[in-house]
N, CA, C and O atoms as CSV, one atom per row, in Angstrom:
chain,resi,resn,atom,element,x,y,z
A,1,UNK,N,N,0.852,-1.179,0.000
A,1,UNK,CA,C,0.000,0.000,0.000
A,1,UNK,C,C,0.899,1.244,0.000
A,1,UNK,O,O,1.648,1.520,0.936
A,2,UNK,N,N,0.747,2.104,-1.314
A,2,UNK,CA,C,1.600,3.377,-1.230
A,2,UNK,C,C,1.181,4.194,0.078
A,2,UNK,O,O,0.154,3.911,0.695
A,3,UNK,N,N,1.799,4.937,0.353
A,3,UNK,CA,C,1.727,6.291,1.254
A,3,UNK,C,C,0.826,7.071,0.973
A,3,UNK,O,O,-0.132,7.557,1.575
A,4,UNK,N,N,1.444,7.165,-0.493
A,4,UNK,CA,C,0.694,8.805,-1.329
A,4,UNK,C,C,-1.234,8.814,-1.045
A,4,UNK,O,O,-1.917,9.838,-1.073
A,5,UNK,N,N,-1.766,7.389,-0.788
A,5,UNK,CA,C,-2.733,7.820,-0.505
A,5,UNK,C,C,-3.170,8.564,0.641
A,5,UNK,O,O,-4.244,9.161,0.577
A,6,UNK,N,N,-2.495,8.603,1.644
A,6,UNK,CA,C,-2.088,8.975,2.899
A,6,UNK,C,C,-1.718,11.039,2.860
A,6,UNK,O,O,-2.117,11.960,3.572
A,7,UNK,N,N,-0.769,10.971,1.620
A,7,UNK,CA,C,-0.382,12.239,1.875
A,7,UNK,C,C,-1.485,13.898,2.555
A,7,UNK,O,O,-1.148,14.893,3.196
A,8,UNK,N,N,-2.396,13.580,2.163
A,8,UNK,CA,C,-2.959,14.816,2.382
A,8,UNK,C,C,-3.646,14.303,4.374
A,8,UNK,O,O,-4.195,15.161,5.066
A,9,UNK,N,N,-3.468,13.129,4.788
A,9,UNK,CA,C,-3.577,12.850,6.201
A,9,UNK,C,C,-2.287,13.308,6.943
A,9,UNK,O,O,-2.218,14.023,7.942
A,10,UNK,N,N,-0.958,12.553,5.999
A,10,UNK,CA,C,0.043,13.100,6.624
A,10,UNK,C,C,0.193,14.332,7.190
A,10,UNK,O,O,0.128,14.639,8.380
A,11,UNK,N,N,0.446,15.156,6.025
A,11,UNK,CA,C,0.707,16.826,6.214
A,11,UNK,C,C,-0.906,16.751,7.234
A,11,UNK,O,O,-0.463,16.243,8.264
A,12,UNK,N,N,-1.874,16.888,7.396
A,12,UNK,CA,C,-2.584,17.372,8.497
A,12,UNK,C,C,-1.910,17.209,9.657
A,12,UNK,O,O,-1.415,18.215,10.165
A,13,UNK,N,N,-1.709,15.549,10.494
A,13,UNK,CA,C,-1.205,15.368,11.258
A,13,UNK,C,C,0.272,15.748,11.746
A,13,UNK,O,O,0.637,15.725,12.922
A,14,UNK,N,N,1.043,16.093,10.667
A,14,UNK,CA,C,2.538,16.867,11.128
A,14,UNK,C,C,2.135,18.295,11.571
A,14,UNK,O,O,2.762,18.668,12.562
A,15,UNK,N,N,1.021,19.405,10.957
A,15,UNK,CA,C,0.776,20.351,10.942
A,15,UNK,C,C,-0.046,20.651,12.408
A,15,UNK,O,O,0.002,21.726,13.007
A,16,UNK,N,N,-0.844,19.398,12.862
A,16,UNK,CA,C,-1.655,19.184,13.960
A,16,UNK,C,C,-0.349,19.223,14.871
A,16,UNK,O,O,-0.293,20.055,15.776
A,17,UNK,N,N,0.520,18.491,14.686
A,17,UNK,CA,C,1.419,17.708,16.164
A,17,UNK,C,C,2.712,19.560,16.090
A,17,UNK,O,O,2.874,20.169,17.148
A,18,UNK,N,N,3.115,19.871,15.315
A,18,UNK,CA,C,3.598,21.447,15.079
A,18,UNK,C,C,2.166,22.101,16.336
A,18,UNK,O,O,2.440,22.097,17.536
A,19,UNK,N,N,1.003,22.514,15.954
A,19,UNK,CA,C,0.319,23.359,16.318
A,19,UNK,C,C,0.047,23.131,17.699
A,19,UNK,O,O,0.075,24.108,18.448
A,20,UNK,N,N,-0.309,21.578,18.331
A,20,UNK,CA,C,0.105,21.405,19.831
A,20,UNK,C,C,0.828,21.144,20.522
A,20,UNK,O,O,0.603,20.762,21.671
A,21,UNK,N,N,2.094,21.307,19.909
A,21,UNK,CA,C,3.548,21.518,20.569
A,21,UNK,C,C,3.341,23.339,20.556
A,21,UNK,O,O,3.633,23.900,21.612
A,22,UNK,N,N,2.971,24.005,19.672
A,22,UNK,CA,C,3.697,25.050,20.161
A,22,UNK,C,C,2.350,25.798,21.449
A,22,UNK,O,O,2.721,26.559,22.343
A,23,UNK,N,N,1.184,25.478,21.316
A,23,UNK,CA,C,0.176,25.462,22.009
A,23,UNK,C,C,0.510,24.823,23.709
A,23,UNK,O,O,0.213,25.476,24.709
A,24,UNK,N,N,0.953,23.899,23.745
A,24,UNK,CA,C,1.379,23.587,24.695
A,24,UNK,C,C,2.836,24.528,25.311
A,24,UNK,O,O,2.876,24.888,26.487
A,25,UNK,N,N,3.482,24.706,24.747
A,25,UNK,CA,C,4.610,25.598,24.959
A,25,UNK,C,C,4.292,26.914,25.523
A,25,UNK,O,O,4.846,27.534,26.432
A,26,UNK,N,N,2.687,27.383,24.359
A,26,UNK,CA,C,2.119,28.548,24.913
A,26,UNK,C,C,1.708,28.651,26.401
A,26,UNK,O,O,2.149,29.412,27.262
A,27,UNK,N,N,0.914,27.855,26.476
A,27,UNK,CA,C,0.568,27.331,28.046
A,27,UNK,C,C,1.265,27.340,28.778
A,27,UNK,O,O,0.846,28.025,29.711
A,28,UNK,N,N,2.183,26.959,28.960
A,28,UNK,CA,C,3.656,26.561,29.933
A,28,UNK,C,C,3.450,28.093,30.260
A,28,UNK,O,O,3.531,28.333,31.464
A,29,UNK,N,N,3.201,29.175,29.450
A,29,UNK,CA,C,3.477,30.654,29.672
A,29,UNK,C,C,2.566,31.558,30.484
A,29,UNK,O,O,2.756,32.698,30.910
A,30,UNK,N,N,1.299,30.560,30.605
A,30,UNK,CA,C,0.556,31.466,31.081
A,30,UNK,C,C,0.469,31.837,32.686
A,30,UNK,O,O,1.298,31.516,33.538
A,31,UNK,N,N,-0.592,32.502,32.862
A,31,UNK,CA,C,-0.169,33.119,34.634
A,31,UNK,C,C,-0.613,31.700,35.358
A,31,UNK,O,O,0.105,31.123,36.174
A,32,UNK,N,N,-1.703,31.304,35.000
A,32,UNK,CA,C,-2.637,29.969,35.608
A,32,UNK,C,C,-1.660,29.206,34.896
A,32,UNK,O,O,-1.661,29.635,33.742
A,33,UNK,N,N,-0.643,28.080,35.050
A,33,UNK,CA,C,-0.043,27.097,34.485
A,33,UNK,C,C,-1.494,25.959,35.374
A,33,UNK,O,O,-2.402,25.466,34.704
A,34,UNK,N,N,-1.407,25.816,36.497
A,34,UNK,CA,C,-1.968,24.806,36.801
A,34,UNK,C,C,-4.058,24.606,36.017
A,34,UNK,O,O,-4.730,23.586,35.869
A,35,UNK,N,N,-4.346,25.850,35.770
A,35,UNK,CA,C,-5.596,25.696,34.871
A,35,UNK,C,C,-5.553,25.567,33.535
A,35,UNK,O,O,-6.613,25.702,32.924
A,36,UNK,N,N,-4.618,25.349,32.975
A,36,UNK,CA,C,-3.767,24.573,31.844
A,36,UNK,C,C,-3.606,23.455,31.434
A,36,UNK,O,O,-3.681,22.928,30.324
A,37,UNK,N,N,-3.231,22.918,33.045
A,37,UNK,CA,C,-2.542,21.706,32.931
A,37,UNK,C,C,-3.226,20.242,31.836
A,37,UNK,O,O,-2.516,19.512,31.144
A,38,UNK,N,N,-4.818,20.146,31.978
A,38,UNK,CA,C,-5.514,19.535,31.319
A,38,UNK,C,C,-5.248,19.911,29.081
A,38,UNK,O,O,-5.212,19.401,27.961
A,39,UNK,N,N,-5.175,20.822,29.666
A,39,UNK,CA,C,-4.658,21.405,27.793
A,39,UNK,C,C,-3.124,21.493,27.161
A,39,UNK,O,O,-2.664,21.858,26.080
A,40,UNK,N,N,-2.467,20.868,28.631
A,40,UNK,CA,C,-0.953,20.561,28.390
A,40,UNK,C,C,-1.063,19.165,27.899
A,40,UNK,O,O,-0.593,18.589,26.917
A,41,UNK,N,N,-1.743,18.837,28.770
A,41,UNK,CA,C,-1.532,17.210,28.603
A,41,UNK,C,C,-2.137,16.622,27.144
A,41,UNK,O,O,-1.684,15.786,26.363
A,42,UNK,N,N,-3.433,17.484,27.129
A,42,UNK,CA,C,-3.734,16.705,25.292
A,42,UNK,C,C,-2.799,17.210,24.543
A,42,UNK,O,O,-2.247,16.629,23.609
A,43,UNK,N,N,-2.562,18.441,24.971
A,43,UNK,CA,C,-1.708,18.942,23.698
A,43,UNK,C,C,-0.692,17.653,23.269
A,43,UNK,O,O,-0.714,17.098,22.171
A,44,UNK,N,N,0.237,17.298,24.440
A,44,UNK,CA,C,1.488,16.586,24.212
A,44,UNK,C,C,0.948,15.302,23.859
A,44,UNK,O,O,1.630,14.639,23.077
A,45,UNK,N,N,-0.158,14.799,24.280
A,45,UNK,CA,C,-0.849,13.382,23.641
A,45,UNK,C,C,-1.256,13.607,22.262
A,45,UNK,O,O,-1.274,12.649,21.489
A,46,UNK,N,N,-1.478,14.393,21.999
A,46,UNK,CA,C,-2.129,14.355,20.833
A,46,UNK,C,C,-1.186,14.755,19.614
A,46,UNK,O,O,-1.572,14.280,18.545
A,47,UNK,N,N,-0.027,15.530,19.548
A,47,UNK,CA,C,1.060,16.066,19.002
A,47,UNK,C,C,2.187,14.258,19.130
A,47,UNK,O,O,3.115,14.014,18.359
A,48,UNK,N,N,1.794,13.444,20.106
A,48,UNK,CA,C,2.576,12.182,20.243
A,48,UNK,C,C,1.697,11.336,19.313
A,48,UNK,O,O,2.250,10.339,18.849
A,49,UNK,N,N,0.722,11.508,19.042
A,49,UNK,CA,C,-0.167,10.603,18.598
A,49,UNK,C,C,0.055,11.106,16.883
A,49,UNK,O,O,0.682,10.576,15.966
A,50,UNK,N,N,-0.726,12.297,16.949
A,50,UNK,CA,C,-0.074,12.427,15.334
A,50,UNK,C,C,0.764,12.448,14.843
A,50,UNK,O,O,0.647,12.921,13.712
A,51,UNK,N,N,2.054,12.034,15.211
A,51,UNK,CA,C,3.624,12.292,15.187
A,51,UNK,C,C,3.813,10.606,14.469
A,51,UNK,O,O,4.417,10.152,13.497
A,52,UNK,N,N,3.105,10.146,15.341
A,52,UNK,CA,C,2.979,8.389,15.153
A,52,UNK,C,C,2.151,7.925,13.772
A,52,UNK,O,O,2.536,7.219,12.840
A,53,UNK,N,N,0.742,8.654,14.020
A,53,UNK,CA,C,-0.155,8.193,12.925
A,53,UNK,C,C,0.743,9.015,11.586
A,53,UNK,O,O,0.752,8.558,10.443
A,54,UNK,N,N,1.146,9.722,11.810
A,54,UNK,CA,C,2.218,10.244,10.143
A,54,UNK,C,C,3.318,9.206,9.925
A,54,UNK,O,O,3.637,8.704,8.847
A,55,UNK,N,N,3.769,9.001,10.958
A,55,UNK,CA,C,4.971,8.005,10.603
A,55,UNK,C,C,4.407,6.739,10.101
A,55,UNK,O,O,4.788,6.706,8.930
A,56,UNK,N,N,3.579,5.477,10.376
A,56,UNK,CA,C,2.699,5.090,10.069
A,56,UNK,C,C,2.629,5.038,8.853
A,56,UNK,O,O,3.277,4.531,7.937
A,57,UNK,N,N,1.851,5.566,8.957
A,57,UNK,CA,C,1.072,6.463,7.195
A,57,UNK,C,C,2.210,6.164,5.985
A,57,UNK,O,O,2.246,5.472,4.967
A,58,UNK,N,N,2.988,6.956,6.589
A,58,UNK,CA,C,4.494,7.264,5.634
A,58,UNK,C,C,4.606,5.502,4.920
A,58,UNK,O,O,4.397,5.031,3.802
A,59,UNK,N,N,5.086,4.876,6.379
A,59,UNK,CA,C,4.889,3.592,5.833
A,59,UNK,C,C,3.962,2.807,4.733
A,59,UNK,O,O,4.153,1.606,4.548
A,60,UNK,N,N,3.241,3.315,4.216
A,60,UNK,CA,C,2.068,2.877,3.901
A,60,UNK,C,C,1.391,1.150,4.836
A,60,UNK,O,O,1.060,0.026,4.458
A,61,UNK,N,N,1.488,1.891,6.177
A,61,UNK,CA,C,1.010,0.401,7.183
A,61,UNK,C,C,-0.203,-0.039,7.154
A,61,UNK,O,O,-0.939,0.789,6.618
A,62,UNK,N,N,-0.727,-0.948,7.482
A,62,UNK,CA,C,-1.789,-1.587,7.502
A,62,UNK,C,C,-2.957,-1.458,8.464
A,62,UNK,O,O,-4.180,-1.540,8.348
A,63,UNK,N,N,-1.734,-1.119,9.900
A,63,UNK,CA,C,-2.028,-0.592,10.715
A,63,UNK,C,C,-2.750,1.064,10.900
A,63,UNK,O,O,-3.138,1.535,11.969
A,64,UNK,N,N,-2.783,1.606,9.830
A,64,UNK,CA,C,-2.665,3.276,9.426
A,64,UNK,C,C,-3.929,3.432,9.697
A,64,UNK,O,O,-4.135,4.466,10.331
A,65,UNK,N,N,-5.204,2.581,9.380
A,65,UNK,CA,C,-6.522,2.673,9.819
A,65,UNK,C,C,-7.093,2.622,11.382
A,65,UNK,O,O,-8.161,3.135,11.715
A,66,UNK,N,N,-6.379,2.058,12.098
A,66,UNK,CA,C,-6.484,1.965,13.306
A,66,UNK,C,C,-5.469,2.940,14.053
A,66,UNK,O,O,-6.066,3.378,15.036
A,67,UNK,N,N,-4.549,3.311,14.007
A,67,UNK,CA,C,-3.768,4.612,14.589
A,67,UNK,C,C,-4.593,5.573,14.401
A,67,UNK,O,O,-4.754,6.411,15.288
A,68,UNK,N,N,-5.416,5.653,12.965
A,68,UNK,CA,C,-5.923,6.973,12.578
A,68,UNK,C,C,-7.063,6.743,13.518
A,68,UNK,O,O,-7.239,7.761,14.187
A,69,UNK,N,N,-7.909,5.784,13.822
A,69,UNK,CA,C,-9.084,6.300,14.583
A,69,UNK,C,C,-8.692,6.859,15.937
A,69,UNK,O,O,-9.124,7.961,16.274
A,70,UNK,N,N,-7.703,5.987,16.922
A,70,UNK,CA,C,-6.832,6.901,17.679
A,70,UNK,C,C,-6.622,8.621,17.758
A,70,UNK,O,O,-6.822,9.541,18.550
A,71,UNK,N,N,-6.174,8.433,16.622
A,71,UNK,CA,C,-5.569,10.063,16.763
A,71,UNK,C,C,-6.875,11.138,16.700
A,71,UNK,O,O,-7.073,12.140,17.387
A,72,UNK,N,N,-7.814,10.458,15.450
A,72,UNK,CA,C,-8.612,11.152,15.199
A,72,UNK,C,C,-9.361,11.482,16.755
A,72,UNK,O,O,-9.802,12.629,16.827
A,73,UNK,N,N,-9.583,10.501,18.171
A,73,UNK,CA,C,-9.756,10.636,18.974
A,73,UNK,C,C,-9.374,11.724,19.901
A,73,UNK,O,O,-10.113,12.407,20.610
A,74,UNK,N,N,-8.304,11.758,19.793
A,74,UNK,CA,C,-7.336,12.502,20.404
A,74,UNK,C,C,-7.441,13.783,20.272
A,74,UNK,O,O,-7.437,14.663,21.134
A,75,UNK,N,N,-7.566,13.859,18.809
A,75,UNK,CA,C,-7.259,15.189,18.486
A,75,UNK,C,C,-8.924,16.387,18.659
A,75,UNK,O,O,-9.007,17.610,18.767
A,76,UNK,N,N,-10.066,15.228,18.609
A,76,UNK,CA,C,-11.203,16.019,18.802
A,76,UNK,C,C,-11.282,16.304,20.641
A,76,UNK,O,O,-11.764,17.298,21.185
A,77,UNK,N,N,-10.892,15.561,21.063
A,77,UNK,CA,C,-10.455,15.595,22.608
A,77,UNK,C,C,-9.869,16.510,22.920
A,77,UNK,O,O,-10.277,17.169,23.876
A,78,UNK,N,N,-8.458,16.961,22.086
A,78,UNK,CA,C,-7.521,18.106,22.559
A,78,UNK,C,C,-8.602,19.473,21.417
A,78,UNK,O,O,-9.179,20.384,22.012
A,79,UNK,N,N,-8.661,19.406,20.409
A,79,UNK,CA,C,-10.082,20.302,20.021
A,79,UNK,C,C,-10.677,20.726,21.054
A,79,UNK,O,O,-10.614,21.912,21.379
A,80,UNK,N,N,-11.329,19.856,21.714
A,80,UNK,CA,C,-12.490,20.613,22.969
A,80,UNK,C,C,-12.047,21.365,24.067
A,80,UNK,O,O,-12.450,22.433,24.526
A,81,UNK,N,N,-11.047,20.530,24.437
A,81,UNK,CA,C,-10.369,21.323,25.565
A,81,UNK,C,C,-9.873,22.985,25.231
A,81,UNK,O,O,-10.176,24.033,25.801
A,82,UNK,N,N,-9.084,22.741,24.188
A,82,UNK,CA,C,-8.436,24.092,23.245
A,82,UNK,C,C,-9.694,24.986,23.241
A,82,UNK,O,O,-9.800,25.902,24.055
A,83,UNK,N,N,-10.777,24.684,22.199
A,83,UNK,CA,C,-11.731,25.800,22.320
A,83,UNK,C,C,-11.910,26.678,23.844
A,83,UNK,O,O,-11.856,27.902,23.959
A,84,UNK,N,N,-12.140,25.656,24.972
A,84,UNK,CA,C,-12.575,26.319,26.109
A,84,UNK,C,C,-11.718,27.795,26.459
A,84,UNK,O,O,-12.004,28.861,27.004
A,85,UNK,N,N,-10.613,27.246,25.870
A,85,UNK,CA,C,-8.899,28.364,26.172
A,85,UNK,C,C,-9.470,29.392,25.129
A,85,UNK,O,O,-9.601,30.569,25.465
A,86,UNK,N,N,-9.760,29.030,24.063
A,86,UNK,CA,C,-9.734,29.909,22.976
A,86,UNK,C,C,-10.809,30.906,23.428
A,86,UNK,O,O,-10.407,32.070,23.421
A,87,UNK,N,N,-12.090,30.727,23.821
A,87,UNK,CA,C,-13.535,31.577,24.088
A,87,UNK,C,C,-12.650,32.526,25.166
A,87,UNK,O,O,-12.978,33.687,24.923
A,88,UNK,N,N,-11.768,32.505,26.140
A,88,UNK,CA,C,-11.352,33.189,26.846
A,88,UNK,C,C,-10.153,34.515,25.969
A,88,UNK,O,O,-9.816,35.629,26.371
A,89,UNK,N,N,-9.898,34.006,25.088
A,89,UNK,CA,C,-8.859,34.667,24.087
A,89,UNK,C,C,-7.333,34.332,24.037
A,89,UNK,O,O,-6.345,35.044,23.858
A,90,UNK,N,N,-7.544,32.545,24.331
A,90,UNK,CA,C,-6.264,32.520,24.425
A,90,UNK,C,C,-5.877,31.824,22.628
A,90,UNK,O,O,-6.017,30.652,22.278
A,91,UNK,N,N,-5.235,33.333,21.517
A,91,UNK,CA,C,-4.617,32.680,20.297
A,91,UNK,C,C,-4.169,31.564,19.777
A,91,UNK,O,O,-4.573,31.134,18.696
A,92,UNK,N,N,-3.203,30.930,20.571
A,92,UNK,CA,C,-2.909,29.301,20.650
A,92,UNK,C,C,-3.985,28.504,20.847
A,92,UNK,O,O,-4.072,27.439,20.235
A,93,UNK,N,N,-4.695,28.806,21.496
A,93,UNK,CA,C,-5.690,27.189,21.552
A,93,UNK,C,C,-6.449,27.516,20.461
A,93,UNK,O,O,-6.612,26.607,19.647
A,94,UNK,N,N,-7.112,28.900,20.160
A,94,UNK,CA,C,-7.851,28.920,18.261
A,94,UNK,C,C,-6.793,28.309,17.682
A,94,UNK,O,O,-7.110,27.139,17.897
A,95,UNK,N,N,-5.902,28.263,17.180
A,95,UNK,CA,C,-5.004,27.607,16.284
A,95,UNK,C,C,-5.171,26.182,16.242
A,95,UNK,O,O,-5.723,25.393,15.475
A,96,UNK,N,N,-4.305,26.079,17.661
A,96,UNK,CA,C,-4.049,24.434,17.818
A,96,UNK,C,C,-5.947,23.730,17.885
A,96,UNK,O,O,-6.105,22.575,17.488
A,97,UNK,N,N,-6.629,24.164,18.162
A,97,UNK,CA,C,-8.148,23.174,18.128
A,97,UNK,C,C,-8.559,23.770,16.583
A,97,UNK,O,O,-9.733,23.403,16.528
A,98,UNK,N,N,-8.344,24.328,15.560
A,98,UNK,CA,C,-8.460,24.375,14.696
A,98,UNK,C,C,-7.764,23.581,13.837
A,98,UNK,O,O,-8.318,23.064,12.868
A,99,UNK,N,N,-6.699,23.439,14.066
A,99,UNK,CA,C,-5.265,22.116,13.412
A,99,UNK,C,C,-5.760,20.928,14.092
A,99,UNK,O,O,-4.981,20.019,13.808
A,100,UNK,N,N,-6.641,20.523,14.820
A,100,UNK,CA,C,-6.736,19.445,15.577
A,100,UNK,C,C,-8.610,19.032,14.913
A,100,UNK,O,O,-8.921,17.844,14.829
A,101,UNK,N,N,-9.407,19.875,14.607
A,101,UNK,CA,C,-10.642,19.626,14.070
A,101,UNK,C,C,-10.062,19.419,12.725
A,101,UNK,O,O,-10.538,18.346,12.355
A,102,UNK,N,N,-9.329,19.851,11.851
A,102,UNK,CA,C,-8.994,19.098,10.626
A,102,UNK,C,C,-8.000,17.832,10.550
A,102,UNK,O,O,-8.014,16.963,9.679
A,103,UNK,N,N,-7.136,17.922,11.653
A,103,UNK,CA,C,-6.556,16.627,11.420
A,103,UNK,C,C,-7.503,15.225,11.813
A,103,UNK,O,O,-7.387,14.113,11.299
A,104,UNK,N,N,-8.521,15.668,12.941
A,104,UNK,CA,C,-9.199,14.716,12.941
A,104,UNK,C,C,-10.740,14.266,12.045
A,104,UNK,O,O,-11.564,13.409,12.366
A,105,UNK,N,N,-10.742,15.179,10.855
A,105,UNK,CA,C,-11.298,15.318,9.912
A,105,UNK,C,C,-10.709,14.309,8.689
A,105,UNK,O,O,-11.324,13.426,8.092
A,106,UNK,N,N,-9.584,14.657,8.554
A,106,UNK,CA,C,-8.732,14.111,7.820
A,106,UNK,C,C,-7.919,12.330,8.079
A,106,UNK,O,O,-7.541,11.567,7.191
A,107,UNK,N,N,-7.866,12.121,9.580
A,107,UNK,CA,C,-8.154,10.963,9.991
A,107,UNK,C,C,-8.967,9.581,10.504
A,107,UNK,O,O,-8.695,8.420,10.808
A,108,UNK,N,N,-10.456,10.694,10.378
A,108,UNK,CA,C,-11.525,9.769,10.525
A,108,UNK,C,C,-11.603,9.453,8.965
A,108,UNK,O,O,-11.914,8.283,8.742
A,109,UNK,N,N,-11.336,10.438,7.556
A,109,UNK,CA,C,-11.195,9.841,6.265
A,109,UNK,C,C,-10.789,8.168,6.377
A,109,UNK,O,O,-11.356,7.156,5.966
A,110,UNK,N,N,-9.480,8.410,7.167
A,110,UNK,CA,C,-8.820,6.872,6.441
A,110,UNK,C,C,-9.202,6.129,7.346
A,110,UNK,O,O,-9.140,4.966,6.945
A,111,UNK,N,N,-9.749,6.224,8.874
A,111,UNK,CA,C,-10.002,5.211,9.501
A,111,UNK,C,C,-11.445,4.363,9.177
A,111,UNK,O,O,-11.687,3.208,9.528
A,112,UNK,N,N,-12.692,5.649,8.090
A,112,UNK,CA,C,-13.260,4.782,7.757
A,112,UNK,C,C,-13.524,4.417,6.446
A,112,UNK,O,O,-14.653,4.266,5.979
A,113,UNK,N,N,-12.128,4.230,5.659
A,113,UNK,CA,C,-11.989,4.522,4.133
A,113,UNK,C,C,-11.769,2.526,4.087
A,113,UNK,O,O,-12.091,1.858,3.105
A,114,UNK,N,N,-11.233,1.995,5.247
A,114,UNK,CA,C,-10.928,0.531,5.111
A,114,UNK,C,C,-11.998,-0.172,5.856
A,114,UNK,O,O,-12.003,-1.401,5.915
């Protein structure tokens, strides 16, 4: 199984796991670190998870359908949390739950494409 069918999942999920790394980084910054902490933690799960489901992918694995429902999990998970940050005005979480509603857009594709 090529990759290339994969490619347009890939680039989401590298672009997702970029946007809650630096989202999480943002956080680390804020005055409340500890009312964060829940939007640290998806961030870094979910930036670990799509990091994986791309690599995967790359492979053209077999496995790529089942990582992706994973991530796709993940990432609507770290989505929800993010919005809550975002309605308050925090820039990073609009980003990162916006990179995280398309990557898991883009990974429920292949998890229910098999």
């Amino acid at each position: 199984m090529s990759h290339q069918k994969f490619q347009d999942c890939i680039d989401a999920c590298v672009a997702c796991a970029v946007a809650c790394s630096h989202c999480a980084t943002e956080c680390l910054k804020e005055e409340d670190v500890k009312m964060m902490a829940r939007c640290i933690q998806l961030d870094l799960e979910c930036a670990a998870l799509c990091r994986a489901a791309a690599e995967v992918m790359s492979l053209g694995s077999e496995y790529s359908a089942h990582l992706c429902r994973i991530c796709a999990d993940a990432c609507n998970a770290c989505a929800e949390e993010c919005e809550k940050h975002a309605e308050m005005g925090m820039e990073h979480c609009r980003e990162c739950a916006e990179a995280c509603r398309a990557c898991a857009a883009a990974c429920e594709q292949i998890a229910t494409a098999v």
